[in-house]
DOLO-114853 format. One line per 3 residues: number of its first residue (from 1); for each residue y, z, x of N, C-alpha, C, CB. Coordinates in steps of 0.02 Angstrom, whole numbers, plus 50000, padded with zeros to 5 digits. Each point is the difference from the previous one (the first is absolute). Glycine has a CB too. Layout:
<sites>
NUM) Y,Z,X,Y,Z,X,Y,Z,X,Y,Z,X  ...
</sites>
This chain:
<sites>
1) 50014,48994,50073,50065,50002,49965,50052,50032,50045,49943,50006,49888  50114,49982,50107,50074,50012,50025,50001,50089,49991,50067,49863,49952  49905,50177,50075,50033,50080,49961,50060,50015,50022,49899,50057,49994
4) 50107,49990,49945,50055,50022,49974,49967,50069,49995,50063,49893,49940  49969,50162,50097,49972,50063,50011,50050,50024,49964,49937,50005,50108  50069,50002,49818,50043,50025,49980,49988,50038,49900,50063,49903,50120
7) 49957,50146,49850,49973,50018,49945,49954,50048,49991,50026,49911,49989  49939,50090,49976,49948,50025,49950,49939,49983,50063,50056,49965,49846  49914,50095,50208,49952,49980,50026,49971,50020,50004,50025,49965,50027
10) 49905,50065,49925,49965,50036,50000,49936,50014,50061,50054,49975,49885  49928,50063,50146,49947,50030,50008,49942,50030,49980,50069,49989,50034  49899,49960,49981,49926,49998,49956,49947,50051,50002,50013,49892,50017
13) 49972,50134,49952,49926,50051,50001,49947,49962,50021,50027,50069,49904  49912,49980,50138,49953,49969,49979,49930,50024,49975,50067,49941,50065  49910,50016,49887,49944,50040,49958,49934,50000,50011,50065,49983,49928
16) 49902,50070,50054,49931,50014,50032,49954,49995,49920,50042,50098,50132  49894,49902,49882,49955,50001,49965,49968,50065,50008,49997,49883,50002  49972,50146,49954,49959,50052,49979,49977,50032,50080,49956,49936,49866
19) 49990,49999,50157,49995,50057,50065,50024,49960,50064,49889,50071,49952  50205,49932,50018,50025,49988,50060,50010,49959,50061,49978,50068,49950  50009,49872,50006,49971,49910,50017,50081,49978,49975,49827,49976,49954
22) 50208,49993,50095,50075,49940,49977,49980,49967,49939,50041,49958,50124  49990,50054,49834,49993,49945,49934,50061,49952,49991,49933,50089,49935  50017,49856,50090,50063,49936,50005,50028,49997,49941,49948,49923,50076
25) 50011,50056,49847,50010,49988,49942,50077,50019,49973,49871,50014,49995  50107,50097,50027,50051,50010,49975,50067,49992,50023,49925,50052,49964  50068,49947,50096,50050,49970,50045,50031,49947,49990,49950,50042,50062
28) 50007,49903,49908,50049,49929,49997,50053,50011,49923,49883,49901,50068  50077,50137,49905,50022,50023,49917,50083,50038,50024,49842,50042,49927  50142,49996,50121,50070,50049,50018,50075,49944,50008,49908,50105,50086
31) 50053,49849,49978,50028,49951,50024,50047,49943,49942,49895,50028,50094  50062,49956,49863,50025,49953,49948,50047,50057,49944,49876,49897,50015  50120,50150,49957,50030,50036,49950,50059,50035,50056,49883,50021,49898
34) 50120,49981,50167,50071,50025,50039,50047,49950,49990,49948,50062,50091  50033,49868,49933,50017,49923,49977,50045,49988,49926,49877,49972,50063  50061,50035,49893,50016,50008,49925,50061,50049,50008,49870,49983,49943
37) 50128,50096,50045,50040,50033,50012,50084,50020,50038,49881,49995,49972  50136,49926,50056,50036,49954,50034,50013,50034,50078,50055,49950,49878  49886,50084,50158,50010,49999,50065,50041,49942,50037,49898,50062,49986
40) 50151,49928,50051,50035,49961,50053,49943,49988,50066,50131,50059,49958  49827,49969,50045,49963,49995,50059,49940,50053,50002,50109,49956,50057  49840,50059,49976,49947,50042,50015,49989,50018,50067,49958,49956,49912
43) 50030,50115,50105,49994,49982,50066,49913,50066,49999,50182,49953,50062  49785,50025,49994,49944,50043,50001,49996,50029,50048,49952,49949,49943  49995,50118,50063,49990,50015,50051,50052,50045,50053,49932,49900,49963
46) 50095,50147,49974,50037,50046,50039,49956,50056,49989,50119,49956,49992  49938,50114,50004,49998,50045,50004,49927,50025,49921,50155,49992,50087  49898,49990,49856,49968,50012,49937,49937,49939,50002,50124,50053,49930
49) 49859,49927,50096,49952,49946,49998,49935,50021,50040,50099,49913,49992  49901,50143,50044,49950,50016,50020,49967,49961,50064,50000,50041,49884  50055,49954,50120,49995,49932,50088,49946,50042,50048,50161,49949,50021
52) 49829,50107,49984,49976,50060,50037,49928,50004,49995,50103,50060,49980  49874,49906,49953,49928,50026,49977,49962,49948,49987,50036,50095,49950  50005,49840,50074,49967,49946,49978,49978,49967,50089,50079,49980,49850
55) 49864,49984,50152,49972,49969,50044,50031,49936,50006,49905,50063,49984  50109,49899,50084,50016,49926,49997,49955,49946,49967,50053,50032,50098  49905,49988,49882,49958,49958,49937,50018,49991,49964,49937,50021,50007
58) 50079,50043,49949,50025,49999,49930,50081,49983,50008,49903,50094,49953  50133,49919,50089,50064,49969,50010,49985,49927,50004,50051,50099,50060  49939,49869,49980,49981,49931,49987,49988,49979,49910,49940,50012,50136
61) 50029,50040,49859,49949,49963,49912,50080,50014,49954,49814,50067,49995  50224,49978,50006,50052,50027,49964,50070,49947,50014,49939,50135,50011  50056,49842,50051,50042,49960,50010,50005,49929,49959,49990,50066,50101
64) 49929,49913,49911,49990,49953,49972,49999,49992,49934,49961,49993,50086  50018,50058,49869,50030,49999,49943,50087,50005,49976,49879,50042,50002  50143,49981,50024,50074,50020,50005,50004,49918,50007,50030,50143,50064
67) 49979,49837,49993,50026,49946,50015,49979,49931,49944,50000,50062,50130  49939,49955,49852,49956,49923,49945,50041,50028,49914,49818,49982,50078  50192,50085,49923,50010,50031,49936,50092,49950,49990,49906,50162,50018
70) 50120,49878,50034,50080,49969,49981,50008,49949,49996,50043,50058,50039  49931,49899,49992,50014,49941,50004,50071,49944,50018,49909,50053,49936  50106,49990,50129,50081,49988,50007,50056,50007,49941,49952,49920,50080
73) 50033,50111,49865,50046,50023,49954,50037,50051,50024,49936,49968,49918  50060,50085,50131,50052,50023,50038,49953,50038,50061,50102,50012,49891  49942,49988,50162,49992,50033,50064,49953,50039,50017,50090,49992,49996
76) 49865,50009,50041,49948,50053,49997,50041,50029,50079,49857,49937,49919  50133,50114,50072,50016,50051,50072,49944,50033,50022,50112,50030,49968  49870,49968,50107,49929,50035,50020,50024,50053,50037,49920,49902,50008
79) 50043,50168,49998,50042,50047,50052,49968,49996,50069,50034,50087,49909  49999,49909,50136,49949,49998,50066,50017,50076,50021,50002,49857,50050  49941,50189,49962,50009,50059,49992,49947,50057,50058,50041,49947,49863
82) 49946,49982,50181,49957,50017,50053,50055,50044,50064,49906,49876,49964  50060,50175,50063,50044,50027,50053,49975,49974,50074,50026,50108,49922  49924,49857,50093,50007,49932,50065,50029,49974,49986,49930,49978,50038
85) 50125,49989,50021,50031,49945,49991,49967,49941,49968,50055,50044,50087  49899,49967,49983,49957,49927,49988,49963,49999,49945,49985,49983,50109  49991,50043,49862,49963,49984,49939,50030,50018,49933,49909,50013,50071
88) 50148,50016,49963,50077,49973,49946,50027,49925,50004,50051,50121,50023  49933,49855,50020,50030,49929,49999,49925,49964,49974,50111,50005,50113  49848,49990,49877,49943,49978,49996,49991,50005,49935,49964,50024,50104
91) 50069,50042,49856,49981,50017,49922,50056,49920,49991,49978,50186,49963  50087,49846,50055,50042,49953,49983,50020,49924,49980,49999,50085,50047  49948,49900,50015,49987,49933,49997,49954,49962,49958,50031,50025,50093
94) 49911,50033,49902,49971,49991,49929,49997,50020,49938,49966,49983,50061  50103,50030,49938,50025,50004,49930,50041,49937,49968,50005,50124,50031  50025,49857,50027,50050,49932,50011,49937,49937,49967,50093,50048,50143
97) 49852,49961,49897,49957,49939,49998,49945,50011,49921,50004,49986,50166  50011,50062,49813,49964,50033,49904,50030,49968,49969,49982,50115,49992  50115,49885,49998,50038,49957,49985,50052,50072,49977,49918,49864,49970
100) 50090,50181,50072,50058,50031,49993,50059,49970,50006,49941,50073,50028  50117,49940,49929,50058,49973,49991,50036,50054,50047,49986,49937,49875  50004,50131,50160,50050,50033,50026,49928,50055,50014,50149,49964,49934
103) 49867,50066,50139,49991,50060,50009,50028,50059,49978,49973,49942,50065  50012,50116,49962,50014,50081,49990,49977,50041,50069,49974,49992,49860  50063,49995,50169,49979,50068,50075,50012,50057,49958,50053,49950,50129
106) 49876,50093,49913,50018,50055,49979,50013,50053,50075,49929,49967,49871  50096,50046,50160,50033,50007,50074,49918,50064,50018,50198,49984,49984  49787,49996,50079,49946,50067,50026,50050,50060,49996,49913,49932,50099
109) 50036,50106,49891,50017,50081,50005,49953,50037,50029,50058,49996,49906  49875,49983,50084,49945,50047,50032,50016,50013,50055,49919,49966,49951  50101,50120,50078,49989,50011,50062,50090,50008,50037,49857,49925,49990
112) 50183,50050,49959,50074,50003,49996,50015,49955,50080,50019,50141,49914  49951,49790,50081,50068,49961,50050,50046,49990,50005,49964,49971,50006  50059,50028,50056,50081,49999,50013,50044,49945,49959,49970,50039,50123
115) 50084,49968,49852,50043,49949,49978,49982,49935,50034,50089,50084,49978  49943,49899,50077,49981,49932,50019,49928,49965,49996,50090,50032,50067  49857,50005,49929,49938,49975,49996,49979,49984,49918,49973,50068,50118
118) 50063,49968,49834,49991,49978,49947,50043,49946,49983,49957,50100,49978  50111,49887,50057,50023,49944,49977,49971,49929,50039,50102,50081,49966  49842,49929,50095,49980,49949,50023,49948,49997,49958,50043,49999,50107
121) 49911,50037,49872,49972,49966,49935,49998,49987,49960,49981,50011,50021  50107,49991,49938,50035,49961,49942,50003,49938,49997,50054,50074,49995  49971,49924,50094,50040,49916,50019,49914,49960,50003,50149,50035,50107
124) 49827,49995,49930,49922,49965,50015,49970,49984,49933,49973,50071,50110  50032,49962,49839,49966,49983,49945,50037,49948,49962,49951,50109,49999  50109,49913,50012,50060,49942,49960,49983,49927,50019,50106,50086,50010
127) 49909,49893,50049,49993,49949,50031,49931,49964,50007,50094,50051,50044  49860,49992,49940,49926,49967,49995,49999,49941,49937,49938,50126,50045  50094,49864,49891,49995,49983,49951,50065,49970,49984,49911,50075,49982
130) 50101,49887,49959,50043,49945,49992,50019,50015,49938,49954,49916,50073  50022,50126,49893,50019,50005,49943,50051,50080,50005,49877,49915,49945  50168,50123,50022,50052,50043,49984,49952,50086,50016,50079,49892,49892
133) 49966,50147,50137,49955,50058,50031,50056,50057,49969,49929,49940,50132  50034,50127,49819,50070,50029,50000,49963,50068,50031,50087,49936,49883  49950,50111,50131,49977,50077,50034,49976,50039,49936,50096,50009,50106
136) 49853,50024,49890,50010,50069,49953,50015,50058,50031,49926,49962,49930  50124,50072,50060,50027,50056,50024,49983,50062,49974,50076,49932,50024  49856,50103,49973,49978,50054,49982,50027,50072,50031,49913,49919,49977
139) 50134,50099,50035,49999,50086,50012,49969,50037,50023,50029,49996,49940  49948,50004,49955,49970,50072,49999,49921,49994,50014,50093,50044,49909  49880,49882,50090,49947,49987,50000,49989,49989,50078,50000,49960,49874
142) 50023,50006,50173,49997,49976,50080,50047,50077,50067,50017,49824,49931  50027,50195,50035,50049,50039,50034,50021,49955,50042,49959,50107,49988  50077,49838,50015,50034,49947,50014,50078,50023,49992,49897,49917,49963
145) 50131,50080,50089,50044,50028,49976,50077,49944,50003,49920,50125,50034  50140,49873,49928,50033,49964,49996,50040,49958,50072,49989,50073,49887  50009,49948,50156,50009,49969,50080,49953,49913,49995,49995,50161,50080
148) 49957,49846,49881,49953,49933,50006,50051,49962,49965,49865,50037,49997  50176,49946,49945,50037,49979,49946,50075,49971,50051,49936,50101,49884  50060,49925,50177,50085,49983,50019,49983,49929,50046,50069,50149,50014
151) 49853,49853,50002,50007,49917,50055,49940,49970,49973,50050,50035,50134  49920,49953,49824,49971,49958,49942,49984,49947,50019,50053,50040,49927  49881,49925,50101,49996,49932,50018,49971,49955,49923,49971,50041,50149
154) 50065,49995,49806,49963,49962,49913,50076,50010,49964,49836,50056,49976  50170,49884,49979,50044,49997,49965,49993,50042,49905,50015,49883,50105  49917,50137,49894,49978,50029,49939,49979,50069,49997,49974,49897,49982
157) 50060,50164,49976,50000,50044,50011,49981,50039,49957,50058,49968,50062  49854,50057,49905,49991,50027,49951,49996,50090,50018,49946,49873,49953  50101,50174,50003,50041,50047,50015,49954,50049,49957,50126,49938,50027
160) 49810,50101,49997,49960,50042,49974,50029,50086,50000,49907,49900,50038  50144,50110,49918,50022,50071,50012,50052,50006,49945,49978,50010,50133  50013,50046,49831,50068,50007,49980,50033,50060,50001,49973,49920,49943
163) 50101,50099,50069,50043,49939,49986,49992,49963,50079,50100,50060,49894  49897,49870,50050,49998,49918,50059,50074,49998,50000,49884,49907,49963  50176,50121,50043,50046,49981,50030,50019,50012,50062,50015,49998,49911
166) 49956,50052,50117,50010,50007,50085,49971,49968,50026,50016,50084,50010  49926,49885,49987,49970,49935,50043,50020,49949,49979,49911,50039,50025  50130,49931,49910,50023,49935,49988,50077,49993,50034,49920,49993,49885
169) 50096,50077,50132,50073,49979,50030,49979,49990,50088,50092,50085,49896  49841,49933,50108,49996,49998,50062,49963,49951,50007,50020,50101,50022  49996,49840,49986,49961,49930,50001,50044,49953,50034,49937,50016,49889
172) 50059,49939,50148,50048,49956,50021,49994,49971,49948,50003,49992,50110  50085,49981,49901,50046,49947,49954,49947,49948,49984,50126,50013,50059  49855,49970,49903,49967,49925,49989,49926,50044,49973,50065,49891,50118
175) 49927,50154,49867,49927,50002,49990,50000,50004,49925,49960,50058,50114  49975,49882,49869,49985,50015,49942,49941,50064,49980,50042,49874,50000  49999,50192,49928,49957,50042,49998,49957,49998,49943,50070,50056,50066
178) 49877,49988,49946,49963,50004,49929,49997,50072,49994,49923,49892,49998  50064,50133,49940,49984,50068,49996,49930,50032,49963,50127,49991,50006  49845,50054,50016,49917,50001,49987,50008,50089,49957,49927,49906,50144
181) 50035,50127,49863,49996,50101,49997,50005,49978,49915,50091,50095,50135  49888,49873,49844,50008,49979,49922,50051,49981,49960,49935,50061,50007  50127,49935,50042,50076,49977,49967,50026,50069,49986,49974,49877,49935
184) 50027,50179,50087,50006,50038,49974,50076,50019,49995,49884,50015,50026  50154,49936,50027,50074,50012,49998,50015,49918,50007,50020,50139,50060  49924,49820,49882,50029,49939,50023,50093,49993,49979,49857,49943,49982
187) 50159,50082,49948,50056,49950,50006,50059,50039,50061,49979,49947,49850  50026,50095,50182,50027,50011,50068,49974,49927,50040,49992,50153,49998  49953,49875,50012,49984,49926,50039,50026,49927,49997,49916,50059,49991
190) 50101,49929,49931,50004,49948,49992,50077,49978,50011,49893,50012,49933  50144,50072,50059,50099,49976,50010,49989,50003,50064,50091,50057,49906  49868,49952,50152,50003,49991,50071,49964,49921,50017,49995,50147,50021
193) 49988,49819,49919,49990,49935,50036,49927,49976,50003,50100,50031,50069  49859,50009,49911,49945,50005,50028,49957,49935,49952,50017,50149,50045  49939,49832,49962,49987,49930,49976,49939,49995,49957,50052,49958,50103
196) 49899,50105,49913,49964,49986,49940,49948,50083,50007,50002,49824,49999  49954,50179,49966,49976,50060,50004,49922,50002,49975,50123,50041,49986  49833,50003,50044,49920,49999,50003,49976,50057,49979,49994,49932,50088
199) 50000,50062,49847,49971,50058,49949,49922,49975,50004,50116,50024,49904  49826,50028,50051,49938,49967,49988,49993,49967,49942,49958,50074,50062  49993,49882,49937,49981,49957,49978,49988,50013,49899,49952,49974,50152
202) 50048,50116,49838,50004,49988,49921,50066,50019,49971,49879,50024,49989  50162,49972,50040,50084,50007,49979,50033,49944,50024,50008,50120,50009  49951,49812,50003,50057,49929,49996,50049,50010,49949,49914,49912,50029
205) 50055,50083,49918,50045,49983,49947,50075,50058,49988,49872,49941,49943  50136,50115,50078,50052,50038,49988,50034,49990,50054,49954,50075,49931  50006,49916,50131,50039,49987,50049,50066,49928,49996,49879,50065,50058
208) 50085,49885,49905,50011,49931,50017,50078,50021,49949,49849,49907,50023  50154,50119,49927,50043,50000,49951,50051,50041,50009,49924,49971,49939  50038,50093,50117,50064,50018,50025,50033,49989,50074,49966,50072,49916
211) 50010,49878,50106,50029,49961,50063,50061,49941,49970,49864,50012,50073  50092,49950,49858,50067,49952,49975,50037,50038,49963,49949,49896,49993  50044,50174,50001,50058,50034,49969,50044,50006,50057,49941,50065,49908
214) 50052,49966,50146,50031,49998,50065,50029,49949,49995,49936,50055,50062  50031,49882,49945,50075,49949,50042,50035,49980,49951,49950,49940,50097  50060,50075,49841,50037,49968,49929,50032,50071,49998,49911,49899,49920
217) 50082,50157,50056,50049,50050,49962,49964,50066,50030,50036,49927,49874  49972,50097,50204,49979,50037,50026,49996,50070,49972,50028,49922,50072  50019,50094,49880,49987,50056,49969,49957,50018,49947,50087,49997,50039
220) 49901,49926,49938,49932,50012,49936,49931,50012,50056,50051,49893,49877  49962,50077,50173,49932,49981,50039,50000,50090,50026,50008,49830,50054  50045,50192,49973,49968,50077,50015,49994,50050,49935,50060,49993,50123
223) 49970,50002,49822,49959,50026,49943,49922,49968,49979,50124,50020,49961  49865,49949,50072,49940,49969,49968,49950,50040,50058,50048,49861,49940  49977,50136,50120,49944,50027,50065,50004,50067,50000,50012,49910,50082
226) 50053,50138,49889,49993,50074,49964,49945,50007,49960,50113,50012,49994  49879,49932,49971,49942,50022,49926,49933,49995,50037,50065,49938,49881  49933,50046,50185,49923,49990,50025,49985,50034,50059,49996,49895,49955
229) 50072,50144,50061,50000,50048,50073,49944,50057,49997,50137,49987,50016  49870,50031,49915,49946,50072,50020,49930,49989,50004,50071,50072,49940  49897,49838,50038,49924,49997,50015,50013,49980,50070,49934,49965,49883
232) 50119,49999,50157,50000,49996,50058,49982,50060,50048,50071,49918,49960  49970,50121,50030,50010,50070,50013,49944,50029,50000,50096,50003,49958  49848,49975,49992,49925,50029,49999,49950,49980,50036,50023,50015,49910
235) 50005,49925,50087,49943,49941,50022,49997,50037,50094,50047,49848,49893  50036,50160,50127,50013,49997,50087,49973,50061,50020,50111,49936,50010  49831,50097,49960,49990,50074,50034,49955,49997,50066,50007,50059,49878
238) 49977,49879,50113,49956,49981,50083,49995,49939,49990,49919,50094,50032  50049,49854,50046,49970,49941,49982,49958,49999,49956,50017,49975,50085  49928,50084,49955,49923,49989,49952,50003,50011,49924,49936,50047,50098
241) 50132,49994,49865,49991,50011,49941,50036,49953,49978,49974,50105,50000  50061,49859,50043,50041,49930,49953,49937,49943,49957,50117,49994,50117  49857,50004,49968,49931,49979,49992,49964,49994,49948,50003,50036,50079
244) 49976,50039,49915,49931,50003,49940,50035,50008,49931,49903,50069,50080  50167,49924,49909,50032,50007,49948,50016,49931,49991,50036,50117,50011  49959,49844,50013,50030,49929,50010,49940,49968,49950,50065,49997,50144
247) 49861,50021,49887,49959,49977,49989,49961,50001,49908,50012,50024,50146  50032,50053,49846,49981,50010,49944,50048,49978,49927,49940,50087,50082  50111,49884,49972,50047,49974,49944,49992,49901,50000,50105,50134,50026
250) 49844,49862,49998,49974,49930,50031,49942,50000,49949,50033,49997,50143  49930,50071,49866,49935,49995,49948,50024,50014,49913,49912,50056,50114  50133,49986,49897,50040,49989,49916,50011,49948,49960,50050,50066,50037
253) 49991,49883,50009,50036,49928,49978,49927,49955,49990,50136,50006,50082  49815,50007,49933,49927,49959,50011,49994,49954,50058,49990,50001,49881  50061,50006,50170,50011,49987,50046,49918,49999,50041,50138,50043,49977
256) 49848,49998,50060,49969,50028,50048,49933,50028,49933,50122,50034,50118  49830,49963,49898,49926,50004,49974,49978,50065,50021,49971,49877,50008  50052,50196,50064,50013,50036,50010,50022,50028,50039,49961,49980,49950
259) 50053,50096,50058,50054,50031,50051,49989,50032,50042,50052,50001,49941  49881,49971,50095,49957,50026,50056,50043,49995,50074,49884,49958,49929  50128,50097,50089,50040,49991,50081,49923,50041,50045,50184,50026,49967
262) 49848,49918,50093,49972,50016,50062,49992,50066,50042,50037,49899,49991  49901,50136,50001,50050,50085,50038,49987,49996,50071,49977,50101,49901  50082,49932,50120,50047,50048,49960,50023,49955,49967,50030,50088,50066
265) 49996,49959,49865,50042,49982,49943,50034,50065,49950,49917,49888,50007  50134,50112,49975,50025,50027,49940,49941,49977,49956,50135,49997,50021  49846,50051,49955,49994,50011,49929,50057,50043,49950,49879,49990,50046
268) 50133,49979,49905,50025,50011,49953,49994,50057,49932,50001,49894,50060  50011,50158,49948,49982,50039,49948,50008,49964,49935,50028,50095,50067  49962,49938,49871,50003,49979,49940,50065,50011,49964,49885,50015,50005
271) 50138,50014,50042,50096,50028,49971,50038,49973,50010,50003,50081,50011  49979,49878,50053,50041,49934,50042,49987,49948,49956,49985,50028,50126  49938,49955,49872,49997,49910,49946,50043,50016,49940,49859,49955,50018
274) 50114,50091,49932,50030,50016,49943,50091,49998,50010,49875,50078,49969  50148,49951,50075,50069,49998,50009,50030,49911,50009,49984,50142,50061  49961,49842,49981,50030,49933,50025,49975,49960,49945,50000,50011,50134
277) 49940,49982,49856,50029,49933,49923,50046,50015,49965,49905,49968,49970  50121,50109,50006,50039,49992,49969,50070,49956,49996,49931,50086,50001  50083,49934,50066,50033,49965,50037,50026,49929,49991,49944,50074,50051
280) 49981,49889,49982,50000,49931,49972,49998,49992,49934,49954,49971,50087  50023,50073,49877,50005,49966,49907,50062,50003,49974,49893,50040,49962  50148,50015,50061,50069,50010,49980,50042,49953,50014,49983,50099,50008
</sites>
């Protein structure tokens, strides 16, 4: 399909079994109710996705469900998140050939390379593939620092930090942005232009309603993302606790079968779940 990197794009979890075995099942279940839930697109295999803990086996097996689950009903996005070039271009290409509709660089950091060497393995990864490539711009997560954002060999710019307005003004003219860190200052984001945004996968639905509040009557749409800032706010106290909080608001909805993470992992006290369904029930 034609993508359109734009909207409601969630980032997918992924779920484990009891002892810690990929469970496709629940996975394809996540996949179809993000859909239902009117996701604009899916993308896998970032940060909250546990890209880190999973083997190229089970990436392969996750893809392939992803990809047979949607069924070209909208965009699947893969992250290529390898720090070799070369086997950054190699993920890439076989993500292209799974039936990815768009990549996700995620720029090397291990070991802190020089600027120009990370943008030669932007362009190198870009150009391997035929299908749409956007950057993720992690911070606080890579220490990447905004100098990468001023000579950009990618026209797609997903903006992991907030506030995302100092890296969205720092983008060349023409770049399309996205914004990720949970939306936490989406509608800023959104009076700067920015094109769509990558929350997880069990807040489609508030997200989606307050994105078309945004482009219709921007001020209902930031009263609406006020009423959901402070589980944001809870959710952002780390990756790993976005994570295992993600998971448990995945196993609430009957989503996810359970909320087994890979360790290391957050675990979750009982003050945190109890706080956070509330959350979601409210």
């Amino acid at each position: 399909m034609s993508a359109q990197i734009a909207g409601i794009l969630p980032v997918l979890a992924t779920p484990f079994d009891e002892q810690g075995m990929v469970d496709p099942e629940s996975f394809a279940v996540q996949v179809e109710t993000a859909i239902d839930d009117g996701a604009h697109g899916l993308a896998m295999f970032g940060l909250a996705s546990e890209y880190y803990k999973l083997s190229d086996e089970e990436r392969r097996t996750l893809t392939s469900v992803l990809v047979r689950t949607t069924r070209n009903r909208v965009p699947v996005i893969l992250a290529v998140n390898h720090h070799c070039t070369e086997l950054a271009v190699r993920q890439a290409v076989e993500a292209e050939k799974a039936g990815a509709d768009a990549i996700m660089i995620l720029p090397p950091f291990f070991l802190n390379p020089p600027v120009d060497a990370i943008l030669a393995h932007i362009e190198a990864v870009t150009t391997a593939v035929h299908i749409p490539a956007a950057l993720q711009y992690a911070p606080a997560q890579t220490g990447i620092s905004a100098e990468v954002l001023a000579n950009l060999p990618i026209a797609i710019v997903k903006v992991d930090a907030a506030p995302s307005a100092p890296a969205l003004r720092a983008l060349p003219p023409g770049t399309n942005s996205l914004v990720g860190y949970m939306g936490l200052d989406l509608p800023d984001a959104v009076a700067l232009g920015c094109s769509g945004c990558m929350p997880t996968a069990a807040l489609v639905r508030p997200f989606v309603q307050i994105w078309n509040s945004l482009q219709h009557s921007p001020e209902d749409g930031r009263r609406e993302h006020e009423r959901l800032l402070p589980l944001l706010q809870f959710l952002m106290q780390s990756v790993e606790f976005l994570i295992a909080a993600e998971k448990q608001m995945l196993l609430k909805r009957g989503i996810f079968r359970c909320a087994y993470g890979r360790r290391p992992c957050t675990v979750l006290e009982s003050g945190s779940i109890d706080q956070l369904i509330r959350s979601v029930c409210e």
